[in-house]
C-alpha positions as YAML, in Angstrom:
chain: A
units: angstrom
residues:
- id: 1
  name: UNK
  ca: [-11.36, -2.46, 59.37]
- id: 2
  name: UNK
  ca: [-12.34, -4.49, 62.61]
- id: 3
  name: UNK
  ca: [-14.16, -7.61, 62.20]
- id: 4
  name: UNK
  ca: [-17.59, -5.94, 63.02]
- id: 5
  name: UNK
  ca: [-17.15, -3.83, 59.74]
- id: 6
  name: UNK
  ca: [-15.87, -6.13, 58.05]
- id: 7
  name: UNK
  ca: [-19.04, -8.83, 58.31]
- id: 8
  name: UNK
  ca: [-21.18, -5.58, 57.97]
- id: 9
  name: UNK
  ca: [-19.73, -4.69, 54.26]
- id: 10
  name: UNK
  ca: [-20.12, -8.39, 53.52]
- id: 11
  name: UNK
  ca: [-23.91, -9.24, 54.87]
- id: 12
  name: UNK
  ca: [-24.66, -6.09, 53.67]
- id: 13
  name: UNK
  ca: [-23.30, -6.38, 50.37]
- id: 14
  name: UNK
  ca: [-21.71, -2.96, 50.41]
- id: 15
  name: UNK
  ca: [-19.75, -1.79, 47.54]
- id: 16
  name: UNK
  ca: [-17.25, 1.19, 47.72]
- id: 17
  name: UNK
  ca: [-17.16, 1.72, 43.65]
- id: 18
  name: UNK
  ca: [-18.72, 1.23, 40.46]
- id: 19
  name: UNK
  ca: [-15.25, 0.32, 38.53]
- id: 20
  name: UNK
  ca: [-14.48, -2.60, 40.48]
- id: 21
  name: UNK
  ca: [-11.38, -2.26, 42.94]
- id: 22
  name: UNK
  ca: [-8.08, -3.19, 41.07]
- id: 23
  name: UNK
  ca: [-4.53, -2.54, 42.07]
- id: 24
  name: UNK
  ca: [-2.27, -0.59, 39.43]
- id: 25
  name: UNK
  ca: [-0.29, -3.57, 39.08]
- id: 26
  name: UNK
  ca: [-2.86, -5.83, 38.59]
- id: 27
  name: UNK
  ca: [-1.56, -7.42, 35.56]
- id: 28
  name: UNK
  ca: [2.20, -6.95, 35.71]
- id: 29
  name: UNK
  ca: [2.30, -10.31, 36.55]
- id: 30
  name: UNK
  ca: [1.42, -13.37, 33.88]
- id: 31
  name: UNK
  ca: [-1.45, -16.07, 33.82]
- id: 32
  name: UNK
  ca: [1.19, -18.48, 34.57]
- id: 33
  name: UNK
  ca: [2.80, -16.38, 37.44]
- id: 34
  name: UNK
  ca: [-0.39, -15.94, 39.29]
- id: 35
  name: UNK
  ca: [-1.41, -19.36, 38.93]
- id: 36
  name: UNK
  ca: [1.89, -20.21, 40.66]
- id: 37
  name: UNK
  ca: [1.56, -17.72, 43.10]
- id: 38
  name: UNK
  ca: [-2.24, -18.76, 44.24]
- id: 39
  name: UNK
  ca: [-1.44, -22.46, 44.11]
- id: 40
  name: UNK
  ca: [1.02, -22.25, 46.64]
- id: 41
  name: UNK
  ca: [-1.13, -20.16, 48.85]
- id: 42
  name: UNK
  ca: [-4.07, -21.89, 48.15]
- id: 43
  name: UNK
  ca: [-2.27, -25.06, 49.46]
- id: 44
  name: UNK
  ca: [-1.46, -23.12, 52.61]
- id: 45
  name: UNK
  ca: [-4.95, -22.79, 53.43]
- id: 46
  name: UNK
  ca: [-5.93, -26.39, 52.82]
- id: 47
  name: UNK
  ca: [-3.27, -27.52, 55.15]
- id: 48
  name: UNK
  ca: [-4.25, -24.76, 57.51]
- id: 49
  name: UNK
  ca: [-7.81, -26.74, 57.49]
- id: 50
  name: UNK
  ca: [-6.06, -30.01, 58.58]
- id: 51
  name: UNK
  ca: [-6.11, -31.39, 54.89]
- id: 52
  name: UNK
  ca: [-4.02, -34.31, 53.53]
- id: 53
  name: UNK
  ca: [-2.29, -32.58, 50.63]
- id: 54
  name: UNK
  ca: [-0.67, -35.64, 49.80]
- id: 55
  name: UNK
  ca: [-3.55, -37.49, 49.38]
- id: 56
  name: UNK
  ca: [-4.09, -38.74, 45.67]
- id: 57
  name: UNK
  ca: [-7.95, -36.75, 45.12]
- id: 58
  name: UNK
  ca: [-6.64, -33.30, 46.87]
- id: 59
  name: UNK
  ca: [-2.69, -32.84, 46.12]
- id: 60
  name: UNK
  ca: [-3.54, -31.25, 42.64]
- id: 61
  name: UNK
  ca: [-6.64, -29.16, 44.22]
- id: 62
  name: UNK
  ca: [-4.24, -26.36, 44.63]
- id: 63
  name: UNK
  ca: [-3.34, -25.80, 41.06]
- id: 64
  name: UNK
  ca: [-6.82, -26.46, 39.92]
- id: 65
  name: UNK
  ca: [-8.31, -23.81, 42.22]
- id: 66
  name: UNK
  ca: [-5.57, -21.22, 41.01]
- id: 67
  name: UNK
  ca: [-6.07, -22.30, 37.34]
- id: 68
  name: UNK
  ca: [-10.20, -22.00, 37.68]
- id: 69
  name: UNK
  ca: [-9.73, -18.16, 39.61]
- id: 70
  name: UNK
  ca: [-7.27, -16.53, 36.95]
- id: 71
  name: UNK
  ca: [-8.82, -18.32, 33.33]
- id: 72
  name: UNK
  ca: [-12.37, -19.03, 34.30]
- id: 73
  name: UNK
  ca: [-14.11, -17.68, 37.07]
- id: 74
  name: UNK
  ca: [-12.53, -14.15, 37.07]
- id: 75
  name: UNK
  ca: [-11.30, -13.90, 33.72]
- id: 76
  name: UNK
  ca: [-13.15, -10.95, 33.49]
- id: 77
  name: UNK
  ca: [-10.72, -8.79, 35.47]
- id: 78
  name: UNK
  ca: [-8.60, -8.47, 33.04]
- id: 79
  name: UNK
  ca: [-9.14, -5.99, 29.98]
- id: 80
  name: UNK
  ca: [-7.24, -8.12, 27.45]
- id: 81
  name: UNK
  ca: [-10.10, -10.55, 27.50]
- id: 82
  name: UNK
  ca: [-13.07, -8.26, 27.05]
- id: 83
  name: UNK
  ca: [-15.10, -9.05, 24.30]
- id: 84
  name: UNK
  ca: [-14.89, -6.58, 21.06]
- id: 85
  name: UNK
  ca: [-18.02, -4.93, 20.60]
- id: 86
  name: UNK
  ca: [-19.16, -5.05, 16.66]
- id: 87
  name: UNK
  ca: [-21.57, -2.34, 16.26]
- id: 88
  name: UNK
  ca: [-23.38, -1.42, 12.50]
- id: 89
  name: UNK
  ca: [-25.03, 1.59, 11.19]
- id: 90
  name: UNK
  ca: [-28.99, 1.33, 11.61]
- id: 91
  name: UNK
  ca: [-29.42, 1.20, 8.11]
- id: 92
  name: UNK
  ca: [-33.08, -0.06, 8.49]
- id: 93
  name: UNK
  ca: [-33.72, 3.17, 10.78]
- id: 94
  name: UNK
  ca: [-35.13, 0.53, 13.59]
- id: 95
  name: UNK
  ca: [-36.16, 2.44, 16.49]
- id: 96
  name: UNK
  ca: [-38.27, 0.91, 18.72]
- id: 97
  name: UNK
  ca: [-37.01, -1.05, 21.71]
- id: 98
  name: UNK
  ca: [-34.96, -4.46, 21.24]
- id: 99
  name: UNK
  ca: [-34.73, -6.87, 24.34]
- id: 100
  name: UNK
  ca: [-32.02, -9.46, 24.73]
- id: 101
  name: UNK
  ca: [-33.42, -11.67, 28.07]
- id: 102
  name: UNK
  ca: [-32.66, -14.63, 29.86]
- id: 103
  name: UNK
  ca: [-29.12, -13.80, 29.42]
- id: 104
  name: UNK
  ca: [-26.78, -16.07, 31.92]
- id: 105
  name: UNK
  ca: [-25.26, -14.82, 34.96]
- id: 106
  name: UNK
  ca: [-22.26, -16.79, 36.79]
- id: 107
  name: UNK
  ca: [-20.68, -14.78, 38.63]
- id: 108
  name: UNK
  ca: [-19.09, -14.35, 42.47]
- id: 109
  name: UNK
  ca: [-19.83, -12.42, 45.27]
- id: 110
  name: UNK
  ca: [-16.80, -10.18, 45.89]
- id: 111
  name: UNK
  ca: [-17.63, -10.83, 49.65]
- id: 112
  name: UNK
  ca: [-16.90, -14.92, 49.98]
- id: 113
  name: UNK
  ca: [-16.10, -16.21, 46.74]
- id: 114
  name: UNK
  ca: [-19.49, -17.68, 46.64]
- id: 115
  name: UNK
  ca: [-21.65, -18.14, 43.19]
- id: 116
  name: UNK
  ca: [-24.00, -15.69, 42.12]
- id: 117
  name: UNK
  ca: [-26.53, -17.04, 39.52]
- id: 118
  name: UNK
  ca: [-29.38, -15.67, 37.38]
- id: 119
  name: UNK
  ca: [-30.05, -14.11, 33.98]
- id: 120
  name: UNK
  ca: [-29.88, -10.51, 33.04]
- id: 121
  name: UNK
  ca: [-32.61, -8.72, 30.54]
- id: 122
  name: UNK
  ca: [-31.36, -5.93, 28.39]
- id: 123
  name: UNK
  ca: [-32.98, -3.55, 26.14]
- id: 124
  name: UNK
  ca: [-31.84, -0.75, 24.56]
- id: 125
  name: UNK
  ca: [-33.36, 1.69, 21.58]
- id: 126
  name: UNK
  ca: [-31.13, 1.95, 18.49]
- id: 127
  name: UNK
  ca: [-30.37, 5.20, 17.58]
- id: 128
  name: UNK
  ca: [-27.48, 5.53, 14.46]
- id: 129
  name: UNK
  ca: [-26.10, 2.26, 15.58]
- id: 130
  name: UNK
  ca: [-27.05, -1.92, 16.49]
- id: 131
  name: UNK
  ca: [-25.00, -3.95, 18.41]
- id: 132
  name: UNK
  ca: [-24.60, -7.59, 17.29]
- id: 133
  name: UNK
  ca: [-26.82, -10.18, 19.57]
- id: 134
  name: UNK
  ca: [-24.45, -12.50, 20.87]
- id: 135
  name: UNK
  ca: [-21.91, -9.06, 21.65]
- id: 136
  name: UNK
  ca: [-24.48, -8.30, 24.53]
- id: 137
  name: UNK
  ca: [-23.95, -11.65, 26.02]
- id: 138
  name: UNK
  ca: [-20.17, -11.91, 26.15]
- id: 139
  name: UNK
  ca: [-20.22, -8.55, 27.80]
- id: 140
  name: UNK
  ca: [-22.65, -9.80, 30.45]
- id: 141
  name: UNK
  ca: [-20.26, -12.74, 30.29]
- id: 142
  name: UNK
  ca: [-17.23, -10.62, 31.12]
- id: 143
  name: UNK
  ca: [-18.55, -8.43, 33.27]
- id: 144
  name: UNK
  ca: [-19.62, -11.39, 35.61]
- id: 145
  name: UNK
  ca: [-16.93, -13.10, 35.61]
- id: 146
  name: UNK
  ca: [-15.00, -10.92, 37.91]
- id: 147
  name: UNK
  ca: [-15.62, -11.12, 41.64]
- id: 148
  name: UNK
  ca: [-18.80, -8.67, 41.96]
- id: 149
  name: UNK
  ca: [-21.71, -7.02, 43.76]
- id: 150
  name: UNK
  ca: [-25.08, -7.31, 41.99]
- id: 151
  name: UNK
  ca: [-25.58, -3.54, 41.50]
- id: 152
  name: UNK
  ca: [-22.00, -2.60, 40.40]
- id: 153
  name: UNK
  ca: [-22.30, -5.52, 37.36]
- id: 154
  name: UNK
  ca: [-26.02, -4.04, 36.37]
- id: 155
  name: UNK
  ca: [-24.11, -0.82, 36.27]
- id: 156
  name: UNK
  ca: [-20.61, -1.83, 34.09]
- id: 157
  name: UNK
  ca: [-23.00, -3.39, 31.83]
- id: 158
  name: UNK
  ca: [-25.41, -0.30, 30.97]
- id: 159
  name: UNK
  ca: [-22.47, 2.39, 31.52]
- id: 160
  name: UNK
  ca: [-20.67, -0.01, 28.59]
- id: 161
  name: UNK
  ca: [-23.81, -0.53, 26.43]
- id: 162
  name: UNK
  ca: [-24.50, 3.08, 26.60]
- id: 163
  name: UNK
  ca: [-21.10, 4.13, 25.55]
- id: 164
  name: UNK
  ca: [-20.53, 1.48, 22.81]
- id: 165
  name: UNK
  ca: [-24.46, 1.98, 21.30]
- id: 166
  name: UNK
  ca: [-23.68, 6.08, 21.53]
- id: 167
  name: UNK
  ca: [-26.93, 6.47, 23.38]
- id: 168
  name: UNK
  ca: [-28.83, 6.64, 26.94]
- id: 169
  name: UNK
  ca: [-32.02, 4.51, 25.78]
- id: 170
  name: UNK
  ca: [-30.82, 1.50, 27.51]
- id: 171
  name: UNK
  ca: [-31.90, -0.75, 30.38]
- id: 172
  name: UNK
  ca: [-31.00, -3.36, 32.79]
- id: 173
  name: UNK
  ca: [-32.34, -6.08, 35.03]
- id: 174
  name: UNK
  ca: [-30.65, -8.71, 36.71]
- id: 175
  name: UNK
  ca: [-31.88, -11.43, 38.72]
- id: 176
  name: UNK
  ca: [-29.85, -13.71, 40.67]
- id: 177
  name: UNK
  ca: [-29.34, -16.04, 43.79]
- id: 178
  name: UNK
  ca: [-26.63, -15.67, 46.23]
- id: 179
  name: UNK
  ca: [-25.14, -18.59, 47.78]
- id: 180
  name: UNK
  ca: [-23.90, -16.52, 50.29]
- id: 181
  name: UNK
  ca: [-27.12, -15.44, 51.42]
- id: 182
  name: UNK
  ca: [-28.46, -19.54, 50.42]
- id: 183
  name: UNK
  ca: [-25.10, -21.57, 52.14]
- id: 184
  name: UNK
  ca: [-24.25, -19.37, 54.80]
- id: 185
  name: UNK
  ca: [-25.09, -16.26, 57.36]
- id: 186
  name: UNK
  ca: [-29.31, -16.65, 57.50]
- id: 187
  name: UNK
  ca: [-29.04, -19.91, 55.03]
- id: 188
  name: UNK
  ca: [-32.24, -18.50, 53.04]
- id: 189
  name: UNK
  ca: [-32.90, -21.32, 50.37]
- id: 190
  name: UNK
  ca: [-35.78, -19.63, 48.39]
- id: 191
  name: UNK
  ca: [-34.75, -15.65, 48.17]
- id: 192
  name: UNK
  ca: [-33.09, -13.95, 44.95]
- id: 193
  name: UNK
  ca: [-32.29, -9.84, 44.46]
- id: 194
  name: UNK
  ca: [-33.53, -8.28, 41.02]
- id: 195
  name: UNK
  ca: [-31.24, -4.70, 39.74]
- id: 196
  name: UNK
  ca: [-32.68, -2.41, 37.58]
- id: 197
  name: UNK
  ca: [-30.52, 0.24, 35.97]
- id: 198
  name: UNK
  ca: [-31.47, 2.41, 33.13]
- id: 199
  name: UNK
  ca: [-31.44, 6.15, 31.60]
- id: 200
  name: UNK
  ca: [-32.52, 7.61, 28.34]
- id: 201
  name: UNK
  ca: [-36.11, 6.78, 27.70]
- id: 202
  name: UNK
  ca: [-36.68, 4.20, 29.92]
- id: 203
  name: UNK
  ca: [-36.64, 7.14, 32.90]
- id: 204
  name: UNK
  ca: [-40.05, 7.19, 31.43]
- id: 205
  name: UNK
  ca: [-42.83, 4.96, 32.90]
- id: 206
  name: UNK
  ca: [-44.78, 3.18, 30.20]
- id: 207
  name: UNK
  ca: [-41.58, 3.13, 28.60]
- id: 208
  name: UNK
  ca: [-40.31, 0.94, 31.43]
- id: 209
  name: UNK
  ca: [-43.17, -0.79, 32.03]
- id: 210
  name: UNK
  ca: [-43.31, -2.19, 28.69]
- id: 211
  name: UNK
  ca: [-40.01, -3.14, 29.41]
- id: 212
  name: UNK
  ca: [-40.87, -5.29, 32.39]
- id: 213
  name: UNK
  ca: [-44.16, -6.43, 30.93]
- id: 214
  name: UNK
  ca: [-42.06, -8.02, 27.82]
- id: 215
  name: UNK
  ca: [-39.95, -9.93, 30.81]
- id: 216
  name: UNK
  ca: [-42.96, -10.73, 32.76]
- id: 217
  name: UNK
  ca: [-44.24, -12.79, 29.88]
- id: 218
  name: UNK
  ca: [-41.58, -14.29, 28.21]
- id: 219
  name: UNK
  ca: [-38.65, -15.13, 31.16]
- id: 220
  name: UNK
  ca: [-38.37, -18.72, 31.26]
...
């Protein structure tokens, strides 16, 4: 890809796929080994920018970097660490809609490494089966913490939700700021990108309407 393309995909915030691009070795390797392996590189490119690794505050940037990439910021690559899903008959036959909002979003464009923040709104309409609250969060959670494009994580979320709750009726929203639209390119301080995804009964209307009208009034 020439470098035209390449700062089109990125401005642009093009995505090729909704499972998010992994090699088929991703995780041959160990925590520890790709730690290793990124600290060493990751020192490369500090000294590369003229920094003083053996200065006292930045020698052990290099292993904190690596260390903060594999088991924090994009823990959520790997499948060991997703979040088990508990799920319980509807025994109380509740069928009307149930919104979990204001749900957290850290996550990183897959673009520059920069933050994405926001919250994500879900809904969904129980059918033979609930899904425990705080489940919906740690897949958010998850889900985010991978490097990302807004639409492909509103997508992985329902697509899961969907699957796990055995139905369609579900719905998502995401809101969120970009750094790399706030910190760099047109440096836009005040702009944010909202994702809607959804299928079941929410491709209805008033369905989704009441939907947003529930967000509307209650998002903090």
């Amino acid at each position: 890809m020439d470098k035209n393309n390449i700062e089109t995909v990125g401005d642009n915030h093009i995505a090729t796929s909704v499972d998010t691009p992994l090699r088929k070795n991703a995780f041959l390797k160990s925590d520890d080994e790709k730690i290793s392996a990124i600290q060493h590189h990751f020192k490369k490119i500090m000294e590369e920018l003229g920094l003083d690794i053996t200065d006292d505050s930045l020698s052990g940037t290099p292993y904190r970097v690596a260390k903060m990439y594999v088991k924090e910021l994009f823990y959520g690559l790997d499948p060991k660490n997703k979040p088990k899903l508990s799920v319980f008959e509807n025994k109380y036959a509740y069928n009307k809609m149930l919104v979990e909002q204001n749900i957290t979003i850290d996550s990183s464009c897959e673009h520059h490494f920069l933050p994405i923040t926001g919250f994500a709104h879900i809904a969904y309409v129980p059918k033979d089966k609930v899904i425990g609250l705080s489940k919906i969060n740690r897949l958010v959670d998850y889900y985010a913490h991978r490097p990302q494009v807004q639409e492909r994580l509103s997508l992985q979320i329902l697509k899961d939700l969907q699957n796990t709750l055995e139905t369609q009726d579900v719905i998502v929203m995401v809101t969120a700021k970009h750094l790399c639209v706030s910190s760099r390119g047109i440096k836009d301080k005040n702009s944010f990108t909202t994702t809607l995804e959804y299928g079941g009964c929410f491709t209805n209307e008033q369905t989704r309407n009441d939907f947003l009208k529930i967000i509307e009034k209650t998002t903090v």
